[in-house]
C-alpha positions as CSV (number, residue, x, y, z in Angstrom):
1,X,0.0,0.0,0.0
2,X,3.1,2.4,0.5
3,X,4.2,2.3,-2.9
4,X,0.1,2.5,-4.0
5,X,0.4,6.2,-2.3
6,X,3.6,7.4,-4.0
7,X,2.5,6.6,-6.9
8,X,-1.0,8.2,-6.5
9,X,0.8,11.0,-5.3
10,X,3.0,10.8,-8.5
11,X,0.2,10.1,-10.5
12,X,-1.5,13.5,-8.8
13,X,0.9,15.4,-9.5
14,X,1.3,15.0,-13.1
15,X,-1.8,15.4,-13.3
16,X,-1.9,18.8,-11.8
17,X,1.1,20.3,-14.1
18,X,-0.3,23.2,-16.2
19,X,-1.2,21.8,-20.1
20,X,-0.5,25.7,-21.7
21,X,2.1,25.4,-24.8
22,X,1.6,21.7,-24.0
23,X,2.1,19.5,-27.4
24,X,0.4,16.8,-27.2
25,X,-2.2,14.6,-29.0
26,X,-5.9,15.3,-27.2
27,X,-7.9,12.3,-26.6
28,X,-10.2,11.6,-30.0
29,X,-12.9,10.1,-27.7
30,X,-13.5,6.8,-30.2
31,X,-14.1,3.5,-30.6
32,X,-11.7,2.6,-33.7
33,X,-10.4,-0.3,-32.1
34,X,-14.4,-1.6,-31.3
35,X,-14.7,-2.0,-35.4
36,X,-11.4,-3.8,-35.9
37,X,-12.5,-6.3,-33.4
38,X,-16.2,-6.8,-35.6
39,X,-14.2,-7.0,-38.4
40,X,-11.8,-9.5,-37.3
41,X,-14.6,-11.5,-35.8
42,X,-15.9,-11.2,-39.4
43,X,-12.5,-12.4,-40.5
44,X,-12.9,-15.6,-38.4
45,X,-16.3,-16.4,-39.6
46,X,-16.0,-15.9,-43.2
47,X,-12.5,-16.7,-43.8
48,X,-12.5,-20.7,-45.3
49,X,-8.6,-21.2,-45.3
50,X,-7.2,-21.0,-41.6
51,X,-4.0,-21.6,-40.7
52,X,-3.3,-23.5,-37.4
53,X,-2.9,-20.5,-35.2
54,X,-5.9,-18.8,-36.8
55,X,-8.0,-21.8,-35.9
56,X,-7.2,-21.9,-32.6
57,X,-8.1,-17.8,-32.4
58,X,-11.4,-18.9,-34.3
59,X,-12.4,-21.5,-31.5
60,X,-11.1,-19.2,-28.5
61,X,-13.3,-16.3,-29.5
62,X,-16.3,-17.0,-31.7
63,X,-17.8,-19.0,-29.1
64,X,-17.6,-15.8,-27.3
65,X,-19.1,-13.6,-30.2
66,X,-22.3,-12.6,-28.8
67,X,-20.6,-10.9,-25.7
68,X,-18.4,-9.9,-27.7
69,X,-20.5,-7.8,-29.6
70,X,-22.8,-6.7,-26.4
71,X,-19.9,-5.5,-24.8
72,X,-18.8,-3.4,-27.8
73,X,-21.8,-1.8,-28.4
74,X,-21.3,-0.7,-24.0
75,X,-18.3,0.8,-24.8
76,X,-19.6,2.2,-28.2
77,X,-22.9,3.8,-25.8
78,X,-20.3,4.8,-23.2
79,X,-18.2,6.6,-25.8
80,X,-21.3,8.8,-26.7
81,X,-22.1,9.0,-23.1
82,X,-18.4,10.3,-22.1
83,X,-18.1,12.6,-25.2
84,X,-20.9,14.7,-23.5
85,X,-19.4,14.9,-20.5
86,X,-18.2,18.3,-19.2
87,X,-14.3,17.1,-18.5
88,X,-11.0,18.6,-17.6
89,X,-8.0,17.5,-19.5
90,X,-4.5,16.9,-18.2
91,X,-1.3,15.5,-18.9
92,X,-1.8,11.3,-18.9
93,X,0.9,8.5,-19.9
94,X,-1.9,6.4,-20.7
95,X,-0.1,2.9,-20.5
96,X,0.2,2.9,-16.3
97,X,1.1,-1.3,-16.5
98,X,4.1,-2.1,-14.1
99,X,6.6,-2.5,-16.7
100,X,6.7,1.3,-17.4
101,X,7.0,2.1,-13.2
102,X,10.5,1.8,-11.9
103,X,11.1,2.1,-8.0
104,X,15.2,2.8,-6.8
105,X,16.3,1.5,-4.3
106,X,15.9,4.6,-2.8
107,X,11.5,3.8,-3.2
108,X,11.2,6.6,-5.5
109,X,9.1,5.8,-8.4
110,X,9.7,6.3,-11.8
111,X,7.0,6.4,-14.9
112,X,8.7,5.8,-18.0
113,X,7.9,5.1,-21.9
114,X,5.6,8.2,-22.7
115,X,4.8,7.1,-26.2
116,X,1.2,7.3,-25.9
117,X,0.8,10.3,-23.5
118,X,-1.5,12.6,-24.5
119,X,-4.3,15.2,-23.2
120,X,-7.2,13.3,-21.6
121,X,-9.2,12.9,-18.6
122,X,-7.3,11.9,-15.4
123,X,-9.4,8.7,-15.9
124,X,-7.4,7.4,-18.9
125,X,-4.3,6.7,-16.4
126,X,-6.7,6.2,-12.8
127,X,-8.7,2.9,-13.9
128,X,-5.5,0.9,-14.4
129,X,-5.9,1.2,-9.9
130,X,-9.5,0.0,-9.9
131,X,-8.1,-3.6,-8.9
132,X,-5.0,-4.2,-6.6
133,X,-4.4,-1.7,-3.9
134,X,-7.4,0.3,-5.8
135,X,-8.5,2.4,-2.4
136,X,-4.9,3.3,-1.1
137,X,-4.4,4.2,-4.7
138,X,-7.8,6.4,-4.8
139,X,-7.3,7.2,-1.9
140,X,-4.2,9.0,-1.7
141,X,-4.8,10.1,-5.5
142,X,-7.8,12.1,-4.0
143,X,-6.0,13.8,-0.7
144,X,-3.3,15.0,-3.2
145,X,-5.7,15.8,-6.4
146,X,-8.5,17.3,-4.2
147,X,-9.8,19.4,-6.9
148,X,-10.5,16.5,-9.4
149,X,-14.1,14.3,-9.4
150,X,-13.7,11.4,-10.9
151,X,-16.5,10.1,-13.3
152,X,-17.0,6.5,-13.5
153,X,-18.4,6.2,-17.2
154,X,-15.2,7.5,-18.1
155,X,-13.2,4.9,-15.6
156,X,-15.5,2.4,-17.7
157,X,-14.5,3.7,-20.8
158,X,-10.9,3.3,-20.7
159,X,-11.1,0.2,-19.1
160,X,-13.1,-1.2,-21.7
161,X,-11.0,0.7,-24.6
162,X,-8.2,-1.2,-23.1
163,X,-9.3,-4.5,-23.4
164,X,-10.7,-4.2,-26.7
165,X,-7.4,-2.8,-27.8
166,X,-5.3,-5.4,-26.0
167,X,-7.5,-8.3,-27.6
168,X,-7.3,-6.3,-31.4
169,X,-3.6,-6.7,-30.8
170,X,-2.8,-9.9,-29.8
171,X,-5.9,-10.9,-32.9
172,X,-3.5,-8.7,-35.4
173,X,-0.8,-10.7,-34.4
174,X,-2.2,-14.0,-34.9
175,X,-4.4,-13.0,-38.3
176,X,-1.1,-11.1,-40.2
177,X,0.7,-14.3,-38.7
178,X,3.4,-12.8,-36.9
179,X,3.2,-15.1,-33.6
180,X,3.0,-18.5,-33.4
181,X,0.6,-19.7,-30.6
């Protein structure tokens, strides 16, 4: 829980720096990734020549497919939902996984790889907390961020953006056969 508060506070923080003469991308607020995943679904179904590791995609997800398309038409209602919120936007790294957090040995923490930072709600870097250590994190995120409210439709958002994304990538992969399984 110790290192859960740091990095809130660190996490706080960055999100309180000022964004004027700031150059970044803002968030676009869409569900590109949501149509990919149809399509590769699509892909799956229609395709008649599989190789092996596209056959084994084809039985892990189209057994699936009916979630799969309820829960991309949630995150394609949330997007609409989130767009109309009133929101303030601040710096975010917007890839929060423990492989881009370094601690010293000194316990200071470290974020690193900024490749997809960009101007968004403080909810596109909070929801990676929701889970393990999730209240120290709010917690402490709130005491040093006092002036931000978070919005859970936009918590839901990423999170679901995420996973979409994460599952169109590891799909690519497989369907331009660049991994074997």
């Amino acid at each position: 829980a110790e290192i859960a508060t740091k990095f809130a506070n660190l996490v706080a923080k960055i999100h309180q720096e000022s964004t004027n003469n700031i150059d970044l991308p803002v968030e676009p607020f869409d569900t590109a990734y949501a149509n990919k995943l149809r399509g590769q679904l699509k892909t799956l179904e229609n395709k008649t020549k599989l190789n092996e590791q596209e056959e084994k995609l084809k039985k892990l997800l189209l057994p699936h497919k009916v979630l799969f398309i309820s829960q991309l038409k949630k995150l394609d209602e949330l997007c609409k939902r989130v767009k109309q919120i009133e929101k303030s936007l601040v710096i975010t790294h917007g890839d929060l996984i423990p492989d881009n957090l370094l601690l010293d040995k000194d316990g200071d923490i470290f974020i690193v790889d900024w490749d997809t930072a960009r101007l968004s709600p403080p909810e596109r870097d909070v929801w990676f907390f929701m889970g393990t250590n999730g209240k120290a994190f709010l917690h402490s995120y709130k005491e040093s961020n006092p002036r931000i409210n978070l919005n859970i439709d936009l918590i839901s958002f990423y999170m679901y953006k995420r996973y979409v994304e994460d599952m169109v990538y590891w799909a690519d992969q497989i369907l331009l056969d660049e991994v074997d399984l």
